[in-house]
Backbone as JSON Lines, residues from 0, in Angstrom:
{"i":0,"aa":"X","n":[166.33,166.0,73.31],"ca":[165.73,166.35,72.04],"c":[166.0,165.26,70.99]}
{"i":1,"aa":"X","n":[166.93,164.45,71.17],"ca":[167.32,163.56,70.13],"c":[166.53,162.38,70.29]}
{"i":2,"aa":"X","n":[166.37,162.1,70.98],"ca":[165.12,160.87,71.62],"c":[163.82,161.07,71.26]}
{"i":3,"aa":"X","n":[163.61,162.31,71.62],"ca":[162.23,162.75,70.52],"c":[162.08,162.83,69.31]}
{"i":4,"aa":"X","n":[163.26,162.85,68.65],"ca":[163.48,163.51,67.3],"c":[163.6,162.37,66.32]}
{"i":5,"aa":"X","n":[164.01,160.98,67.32],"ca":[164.59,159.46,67.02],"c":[162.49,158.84,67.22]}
{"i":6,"aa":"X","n":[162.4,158.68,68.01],"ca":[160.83,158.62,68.55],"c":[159.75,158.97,67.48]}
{"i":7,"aa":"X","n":[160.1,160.2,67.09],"ca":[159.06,160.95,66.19],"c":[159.13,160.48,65.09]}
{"i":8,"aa":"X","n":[160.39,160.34,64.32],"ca":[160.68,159.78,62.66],"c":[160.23,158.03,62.81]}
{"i":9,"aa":"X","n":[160.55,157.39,64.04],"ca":[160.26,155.91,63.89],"c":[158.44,155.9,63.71]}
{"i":10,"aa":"X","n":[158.39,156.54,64.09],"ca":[156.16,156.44,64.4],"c":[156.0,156.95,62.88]}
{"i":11,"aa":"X","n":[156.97,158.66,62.39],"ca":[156.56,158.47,60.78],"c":[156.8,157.51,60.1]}
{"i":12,"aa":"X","n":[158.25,156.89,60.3],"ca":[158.37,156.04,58.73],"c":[157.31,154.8,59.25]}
{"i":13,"aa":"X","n":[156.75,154.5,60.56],"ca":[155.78,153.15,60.13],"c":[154.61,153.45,59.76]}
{"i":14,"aa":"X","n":[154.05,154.92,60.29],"ca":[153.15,155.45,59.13],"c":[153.02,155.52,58.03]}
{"i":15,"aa":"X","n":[154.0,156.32,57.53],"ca":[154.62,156.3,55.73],"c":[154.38,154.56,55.17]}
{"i":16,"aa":"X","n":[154.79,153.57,56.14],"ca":[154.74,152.16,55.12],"c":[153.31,152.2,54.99]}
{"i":17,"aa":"X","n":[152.48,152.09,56.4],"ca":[151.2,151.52,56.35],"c":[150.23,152.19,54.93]}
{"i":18,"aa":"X","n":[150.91,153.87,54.96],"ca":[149.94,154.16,53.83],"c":[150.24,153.97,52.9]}
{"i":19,"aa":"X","n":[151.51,153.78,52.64],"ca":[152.27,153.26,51.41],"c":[151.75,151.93,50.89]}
{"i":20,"aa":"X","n":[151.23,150.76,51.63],"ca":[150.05,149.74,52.06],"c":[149.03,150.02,51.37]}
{"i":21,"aa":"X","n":[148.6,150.57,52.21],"ca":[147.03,151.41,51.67],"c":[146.69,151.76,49.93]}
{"i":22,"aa":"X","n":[147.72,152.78,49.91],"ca":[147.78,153.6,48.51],"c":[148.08,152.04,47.49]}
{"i":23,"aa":"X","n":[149.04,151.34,48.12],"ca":[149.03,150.36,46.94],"c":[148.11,149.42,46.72]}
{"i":24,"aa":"X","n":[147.44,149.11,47.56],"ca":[145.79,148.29,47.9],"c":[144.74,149.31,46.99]}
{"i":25,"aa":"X","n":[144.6,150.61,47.52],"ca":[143.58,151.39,46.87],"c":[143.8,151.17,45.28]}
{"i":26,"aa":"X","n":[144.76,151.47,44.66],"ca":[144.83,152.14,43.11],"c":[145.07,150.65,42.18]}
{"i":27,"aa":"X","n":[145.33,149.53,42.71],"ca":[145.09,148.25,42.43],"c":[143.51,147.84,42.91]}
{"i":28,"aa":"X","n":[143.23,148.28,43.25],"ca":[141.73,147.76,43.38],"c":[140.94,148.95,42.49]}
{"i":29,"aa":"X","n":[141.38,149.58,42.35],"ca":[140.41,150.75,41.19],"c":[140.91,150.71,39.8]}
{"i":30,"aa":"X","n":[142.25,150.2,39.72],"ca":[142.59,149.37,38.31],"c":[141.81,148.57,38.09]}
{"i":31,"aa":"X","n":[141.46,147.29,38.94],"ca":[140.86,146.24,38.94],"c":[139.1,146.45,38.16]}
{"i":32,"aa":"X","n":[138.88,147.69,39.03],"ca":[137.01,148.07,38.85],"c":[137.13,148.88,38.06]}
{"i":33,"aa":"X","n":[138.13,149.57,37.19],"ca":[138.28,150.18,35.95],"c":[138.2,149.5,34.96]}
{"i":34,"aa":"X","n":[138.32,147.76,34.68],"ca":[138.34,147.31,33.46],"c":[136.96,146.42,33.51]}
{"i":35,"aa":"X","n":[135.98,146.47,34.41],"ca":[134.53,146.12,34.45],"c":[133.72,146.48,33.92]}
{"i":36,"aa":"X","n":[132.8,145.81,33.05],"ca":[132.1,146.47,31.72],"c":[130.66,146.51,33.09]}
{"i":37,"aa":"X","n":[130.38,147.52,33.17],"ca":[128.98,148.05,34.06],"c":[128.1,148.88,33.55]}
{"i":38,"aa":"X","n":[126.87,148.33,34.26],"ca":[125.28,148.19,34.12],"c":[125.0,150.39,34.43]}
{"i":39,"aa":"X","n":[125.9,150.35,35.44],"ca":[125.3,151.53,36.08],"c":[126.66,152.06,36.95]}
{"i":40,"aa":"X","n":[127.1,152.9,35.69],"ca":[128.71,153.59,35.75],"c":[128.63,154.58,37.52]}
{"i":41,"aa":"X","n":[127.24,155.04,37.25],"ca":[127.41,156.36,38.19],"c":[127.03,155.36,39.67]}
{"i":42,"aa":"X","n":[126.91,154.58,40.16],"ca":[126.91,153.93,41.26],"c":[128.13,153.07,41.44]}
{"i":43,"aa":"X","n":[128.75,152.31,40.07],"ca":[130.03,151.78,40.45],"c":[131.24,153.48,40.91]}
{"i":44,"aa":"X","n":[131.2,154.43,40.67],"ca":[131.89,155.53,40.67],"c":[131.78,155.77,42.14]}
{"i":45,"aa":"X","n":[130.81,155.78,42.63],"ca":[129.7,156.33,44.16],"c":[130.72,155.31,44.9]}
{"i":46,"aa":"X","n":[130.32,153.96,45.0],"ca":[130.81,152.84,45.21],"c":[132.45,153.22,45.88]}
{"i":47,"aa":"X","n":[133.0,152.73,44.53],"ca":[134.16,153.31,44.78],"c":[135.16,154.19,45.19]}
{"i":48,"aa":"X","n":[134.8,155.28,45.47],"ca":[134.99,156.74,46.05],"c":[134.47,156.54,47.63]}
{"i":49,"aa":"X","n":[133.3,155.83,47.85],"ca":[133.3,155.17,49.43],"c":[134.22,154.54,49.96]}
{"i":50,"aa":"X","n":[134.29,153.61,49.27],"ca":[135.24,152.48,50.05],"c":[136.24,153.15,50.36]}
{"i":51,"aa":"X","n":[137.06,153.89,48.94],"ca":[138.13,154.6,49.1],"c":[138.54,155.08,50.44]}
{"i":52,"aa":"X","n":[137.83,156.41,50.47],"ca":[137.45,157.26,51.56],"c":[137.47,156.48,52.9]}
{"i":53,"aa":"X","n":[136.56,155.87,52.99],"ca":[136.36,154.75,54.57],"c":[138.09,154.11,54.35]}
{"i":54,"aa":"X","n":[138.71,153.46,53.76],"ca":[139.88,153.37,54.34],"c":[140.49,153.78,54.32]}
{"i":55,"aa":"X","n":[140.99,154.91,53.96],"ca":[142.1,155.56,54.42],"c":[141.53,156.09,55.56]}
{"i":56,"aa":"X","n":[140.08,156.44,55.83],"ca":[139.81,156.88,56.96],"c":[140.36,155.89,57.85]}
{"i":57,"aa":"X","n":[140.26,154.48,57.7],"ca":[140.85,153.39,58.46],"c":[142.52,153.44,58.79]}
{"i":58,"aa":"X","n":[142.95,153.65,57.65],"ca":[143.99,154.23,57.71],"c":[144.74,155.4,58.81]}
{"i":59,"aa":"X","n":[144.16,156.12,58.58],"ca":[144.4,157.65,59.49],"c":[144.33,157.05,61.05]}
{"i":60,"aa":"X","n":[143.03,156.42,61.1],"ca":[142.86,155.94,62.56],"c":[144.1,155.18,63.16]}
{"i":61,"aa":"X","n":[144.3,154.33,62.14],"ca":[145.12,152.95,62.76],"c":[146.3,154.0,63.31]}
{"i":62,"aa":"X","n":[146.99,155.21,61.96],"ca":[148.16,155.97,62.37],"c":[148.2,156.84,63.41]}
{"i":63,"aa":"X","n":[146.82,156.95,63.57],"ca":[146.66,158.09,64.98],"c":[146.89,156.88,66.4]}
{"i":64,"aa":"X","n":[146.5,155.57,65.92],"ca":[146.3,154.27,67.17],"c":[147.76,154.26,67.79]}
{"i":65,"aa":"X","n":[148.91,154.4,66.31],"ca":[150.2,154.16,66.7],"c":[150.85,155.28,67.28]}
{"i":66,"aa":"X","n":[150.65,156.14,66.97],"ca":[151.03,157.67,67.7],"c":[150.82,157.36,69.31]}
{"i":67,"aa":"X","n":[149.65,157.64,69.41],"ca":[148.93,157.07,70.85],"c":[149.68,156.56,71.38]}
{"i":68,"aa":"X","n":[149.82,155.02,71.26],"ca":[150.69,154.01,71.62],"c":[152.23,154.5,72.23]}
{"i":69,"aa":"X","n":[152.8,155.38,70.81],"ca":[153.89,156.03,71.46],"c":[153.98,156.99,72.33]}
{"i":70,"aa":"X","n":[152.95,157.67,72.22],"ca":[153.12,158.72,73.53],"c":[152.89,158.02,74.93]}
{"i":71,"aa":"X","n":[152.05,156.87,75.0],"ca":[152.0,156.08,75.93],"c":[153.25,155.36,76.8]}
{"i":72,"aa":"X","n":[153.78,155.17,75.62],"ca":[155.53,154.12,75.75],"c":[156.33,154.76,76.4]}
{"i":73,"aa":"X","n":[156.49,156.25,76.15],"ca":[157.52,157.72,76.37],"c":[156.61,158.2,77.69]}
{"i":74,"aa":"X","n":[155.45,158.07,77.7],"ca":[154.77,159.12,78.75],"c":[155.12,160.59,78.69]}
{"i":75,"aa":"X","n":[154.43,160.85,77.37],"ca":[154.44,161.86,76.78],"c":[153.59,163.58,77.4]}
{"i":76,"aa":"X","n":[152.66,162.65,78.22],"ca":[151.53,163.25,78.76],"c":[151.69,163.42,79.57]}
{"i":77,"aa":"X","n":[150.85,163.57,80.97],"ca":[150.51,163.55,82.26],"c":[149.93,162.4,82.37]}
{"i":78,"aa":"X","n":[150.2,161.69,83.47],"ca":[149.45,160.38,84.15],"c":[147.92,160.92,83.81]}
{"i":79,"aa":"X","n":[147.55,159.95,83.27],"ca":[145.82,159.63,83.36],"c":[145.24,160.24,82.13]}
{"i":80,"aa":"X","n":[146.4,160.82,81.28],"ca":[145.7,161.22,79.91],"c":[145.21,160.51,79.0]}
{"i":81,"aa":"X","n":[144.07,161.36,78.37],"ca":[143.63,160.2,77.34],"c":[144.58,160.22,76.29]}
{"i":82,"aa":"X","n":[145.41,159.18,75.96],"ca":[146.46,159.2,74.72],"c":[145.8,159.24,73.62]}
{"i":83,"aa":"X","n":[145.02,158.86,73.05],"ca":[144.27,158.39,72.04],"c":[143.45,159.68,71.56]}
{"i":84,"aa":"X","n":[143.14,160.36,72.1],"ca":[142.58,161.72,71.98],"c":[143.68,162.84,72.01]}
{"i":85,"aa":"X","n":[144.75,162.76,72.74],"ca":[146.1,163.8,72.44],"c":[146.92,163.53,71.08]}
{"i":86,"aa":"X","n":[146.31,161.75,70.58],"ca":[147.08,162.19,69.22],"c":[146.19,162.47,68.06]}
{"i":87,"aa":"X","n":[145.15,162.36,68.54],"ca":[143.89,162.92,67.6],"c":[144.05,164.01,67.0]}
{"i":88,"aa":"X","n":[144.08,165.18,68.35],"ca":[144.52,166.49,68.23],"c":[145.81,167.02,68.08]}
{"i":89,"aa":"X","n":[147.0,166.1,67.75],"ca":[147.85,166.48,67.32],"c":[147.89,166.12,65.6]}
{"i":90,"aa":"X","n":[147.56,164.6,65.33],"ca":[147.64,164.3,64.25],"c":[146.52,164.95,63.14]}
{"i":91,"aa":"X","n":[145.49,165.66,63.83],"ca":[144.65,166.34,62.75],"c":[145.38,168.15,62.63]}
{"i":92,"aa":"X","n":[146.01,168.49,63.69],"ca":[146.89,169.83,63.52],"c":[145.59,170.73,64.79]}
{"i":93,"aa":"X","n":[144.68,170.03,64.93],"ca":[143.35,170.57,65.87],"c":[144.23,171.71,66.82]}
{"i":94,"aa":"X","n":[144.95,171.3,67.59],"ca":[145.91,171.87,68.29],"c":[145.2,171.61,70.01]}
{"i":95,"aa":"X","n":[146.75,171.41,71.34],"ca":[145.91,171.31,72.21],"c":[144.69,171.67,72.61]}
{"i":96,"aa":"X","n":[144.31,170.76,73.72],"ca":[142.74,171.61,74.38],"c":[142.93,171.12,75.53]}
{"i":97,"aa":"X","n":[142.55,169.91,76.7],"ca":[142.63,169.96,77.82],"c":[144.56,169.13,78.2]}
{"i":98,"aa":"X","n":[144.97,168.77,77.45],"ca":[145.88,167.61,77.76],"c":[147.19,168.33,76.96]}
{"i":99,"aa":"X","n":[148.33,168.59,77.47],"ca":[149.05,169.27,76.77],"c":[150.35,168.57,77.36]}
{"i":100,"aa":"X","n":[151.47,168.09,75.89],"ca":[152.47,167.38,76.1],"c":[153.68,167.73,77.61]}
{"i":101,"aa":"X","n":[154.28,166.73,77.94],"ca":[155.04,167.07,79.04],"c":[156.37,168.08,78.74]}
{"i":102,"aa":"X","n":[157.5,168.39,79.12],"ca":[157.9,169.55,78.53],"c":[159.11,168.58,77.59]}
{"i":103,"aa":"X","n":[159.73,167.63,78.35],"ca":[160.36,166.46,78.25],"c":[159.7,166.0,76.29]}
{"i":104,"aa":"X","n":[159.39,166.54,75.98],"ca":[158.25,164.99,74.91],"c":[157.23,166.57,74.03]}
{"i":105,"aa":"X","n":[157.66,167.76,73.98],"ca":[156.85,168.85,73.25],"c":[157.35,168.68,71.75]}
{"i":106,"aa":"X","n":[158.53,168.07,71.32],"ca":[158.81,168.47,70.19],"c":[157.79,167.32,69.24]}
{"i":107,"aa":"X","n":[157.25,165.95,70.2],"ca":[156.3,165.11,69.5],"c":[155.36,165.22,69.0]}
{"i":108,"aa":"X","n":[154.7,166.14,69.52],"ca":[153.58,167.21,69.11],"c":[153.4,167.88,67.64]}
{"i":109,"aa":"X","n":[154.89,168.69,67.28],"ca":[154.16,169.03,66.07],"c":[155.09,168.21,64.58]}
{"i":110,"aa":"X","n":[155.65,167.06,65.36],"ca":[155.87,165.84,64.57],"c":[154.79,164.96,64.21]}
{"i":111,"aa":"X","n":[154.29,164.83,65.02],"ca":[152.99,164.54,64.75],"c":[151.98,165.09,63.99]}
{"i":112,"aa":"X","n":[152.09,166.48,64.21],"ca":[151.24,167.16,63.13],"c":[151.56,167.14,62.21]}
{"i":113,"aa":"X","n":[153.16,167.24,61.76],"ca":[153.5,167.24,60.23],"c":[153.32,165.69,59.97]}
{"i":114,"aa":"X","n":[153.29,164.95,60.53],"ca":[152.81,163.14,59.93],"c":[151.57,163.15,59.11]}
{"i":115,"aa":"X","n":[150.96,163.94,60.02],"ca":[149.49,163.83,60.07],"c":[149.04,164.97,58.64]}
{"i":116,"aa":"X","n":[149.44,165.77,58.53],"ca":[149.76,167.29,57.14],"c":[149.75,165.72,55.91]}
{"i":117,"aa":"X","n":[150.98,165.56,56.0],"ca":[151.41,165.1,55.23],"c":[150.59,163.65,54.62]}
{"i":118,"aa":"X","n":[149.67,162.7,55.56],"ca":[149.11,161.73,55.42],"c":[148.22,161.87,54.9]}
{"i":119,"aa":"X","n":[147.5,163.29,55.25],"ca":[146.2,163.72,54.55],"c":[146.45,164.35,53.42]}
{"i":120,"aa":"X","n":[147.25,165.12,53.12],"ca":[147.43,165.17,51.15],"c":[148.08,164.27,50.71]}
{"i":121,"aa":"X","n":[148.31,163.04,51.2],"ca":[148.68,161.72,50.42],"c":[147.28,161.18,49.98]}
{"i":122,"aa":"X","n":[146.89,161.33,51.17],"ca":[145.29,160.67,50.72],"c":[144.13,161.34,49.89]}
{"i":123,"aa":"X","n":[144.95,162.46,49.96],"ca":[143.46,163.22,48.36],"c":[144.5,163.0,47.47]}
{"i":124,"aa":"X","n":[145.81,162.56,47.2],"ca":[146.4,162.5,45.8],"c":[145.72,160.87,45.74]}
{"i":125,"aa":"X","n":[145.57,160.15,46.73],"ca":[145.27,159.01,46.41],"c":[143.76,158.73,46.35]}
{"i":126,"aa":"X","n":[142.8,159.71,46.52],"ca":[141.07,159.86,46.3],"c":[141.62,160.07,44.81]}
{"i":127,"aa":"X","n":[141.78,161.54,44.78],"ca":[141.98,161.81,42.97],"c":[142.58,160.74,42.32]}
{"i":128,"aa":"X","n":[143.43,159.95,42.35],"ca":[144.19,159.0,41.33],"c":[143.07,157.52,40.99]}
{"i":129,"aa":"X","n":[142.19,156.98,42.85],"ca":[141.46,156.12,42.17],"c":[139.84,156.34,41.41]}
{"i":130,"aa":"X","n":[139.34,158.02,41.41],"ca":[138.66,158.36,40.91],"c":[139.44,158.3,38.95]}
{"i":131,"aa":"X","n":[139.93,158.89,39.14],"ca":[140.9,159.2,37.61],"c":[140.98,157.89,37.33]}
{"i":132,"aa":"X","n":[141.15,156.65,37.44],"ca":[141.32,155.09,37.24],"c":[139.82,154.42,37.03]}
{"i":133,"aa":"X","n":[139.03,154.82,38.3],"ca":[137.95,154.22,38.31],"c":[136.84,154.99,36.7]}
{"i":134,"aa":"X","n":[137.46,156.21,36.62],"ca":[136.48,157.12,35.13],"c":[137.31,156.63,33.67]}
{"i":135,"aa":"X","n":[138.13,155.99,34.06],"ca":[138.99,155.89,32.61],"c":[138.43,155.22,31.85]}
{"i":136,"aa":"X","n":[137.95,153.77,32.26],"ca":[136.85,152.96,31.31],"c":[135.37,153.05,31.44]}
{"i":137,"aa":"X","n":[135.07,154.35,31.77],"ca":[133.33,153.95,32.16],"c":[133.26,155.19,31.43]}
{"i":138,"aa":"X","n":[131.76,154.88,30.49],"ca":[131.53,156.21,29.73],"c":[130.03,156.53,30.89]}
{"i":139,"aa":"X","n":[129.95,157.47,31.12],"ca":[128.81,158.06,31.8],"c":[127.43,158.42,30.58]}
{"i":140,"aa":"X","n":[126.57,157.98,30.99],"ca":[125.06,158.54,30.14],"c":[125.15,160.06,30.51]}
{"i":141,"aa":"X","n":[125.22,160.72,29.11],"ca":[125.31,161.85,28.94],"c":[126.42,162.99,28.49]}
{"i":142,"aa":"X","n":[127.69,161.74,28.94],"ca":[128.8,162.56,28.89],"c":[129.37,162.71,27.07]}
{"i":143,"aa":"X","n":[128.87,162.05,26.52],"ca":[128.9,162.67,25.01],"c":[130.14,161.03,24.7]}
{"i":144,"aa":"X","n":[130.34,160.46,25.27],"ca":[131.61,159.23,25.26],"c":[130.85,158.02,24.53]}
C-alpha cells in the first residue's frame, strides 16, 4: 500500500506543477489581452475563453498521458490493457468499464480520481479568473460602461 500511496502522490505533485504551468501561462496571457484597446470586445472575449478552454483541455490530456504512463511502469492493469483509456476513466471519476485495476495497484484508481476532482475545479477557478481579467478593460456595446 505504501508504494501505491508513494506512486500516486509522485504522478499528483507532477500534475499539480504542470497546471500550476498552465494557470500561470493562462492569467498572464489574459492580463496581457486585458490591456488591448479593441475594435470588437465581444470576439476578443469569445477568443479568449477558447484558447483558454482548449488548453487546459491540453492540459488534462497531457495529465491523463502521465497517469497512463504510470500505470504502465507499475502494471497496474492486466497485460494488454489499454492504459491510456483506464486513466481516462479514472481521471474523469467515469468509473471502471471493461479494464479494472490489478488488486496489487486498486488504491491508484481513486488517486487518480481525486487528481483528476481536483484539476478540474482548478481549471474553472482558472476559466473564471481569465474571463474576470480578460472583462476588466473592455467595455461591451450596451453594457451602459
Amino acid at each position: 500500500m505504501a508504494l501505491q500511496f508513494l506512486v500516486g502522490c509522485t504522478v499528483s505533485v507532477i500534475n499539480i506543477m504542470i497546471h500550476a504551468l498552465i494557470t500561470l501561462s493562462a492569467v498572464g496571457i489574459a492580463r496581457w489581452a486585458s490591456l488591448r484597446t479593441l475594435s470588437q470586445p465581444r470576439r476578443h472575449l469569445l477568443t479568449v475563453m477558447v484558447v483558454t478552454a482548449l488548453v487546459l483541455m491540453l492540459a488534462h490530456t497531457a495529465e491523463i498521458v502521465i497517469w497512463s504512463l504510470a500505470y504502465a511502469v507499475v502494471g497496474a492493469a492486466p497485460a494488454g490493457s489499454d492504459m491510456l483509456d483506464f486513466a481516462f476513466v479514472n481521471y474523469t471519476t467515469l468509473g471502471y468499464g471493461d479494464v479494472t485495476p490489478l488488486k496489487e495497484w486498486r488504491l491508484l484508481g481513486p488517486m487518480t480520481a481525486m487528481n483528476g476532482i481536483l484539476m478540474f475545479g482548478w481549471s474553472t477557478a482558472v476559466l473564471f479568473e481569465v474571463l474576470r481579467k480578460a472583462i476588466d478593460n473592455v467595455a461591451l456595446p450596451g453594457d451602459g460602461a
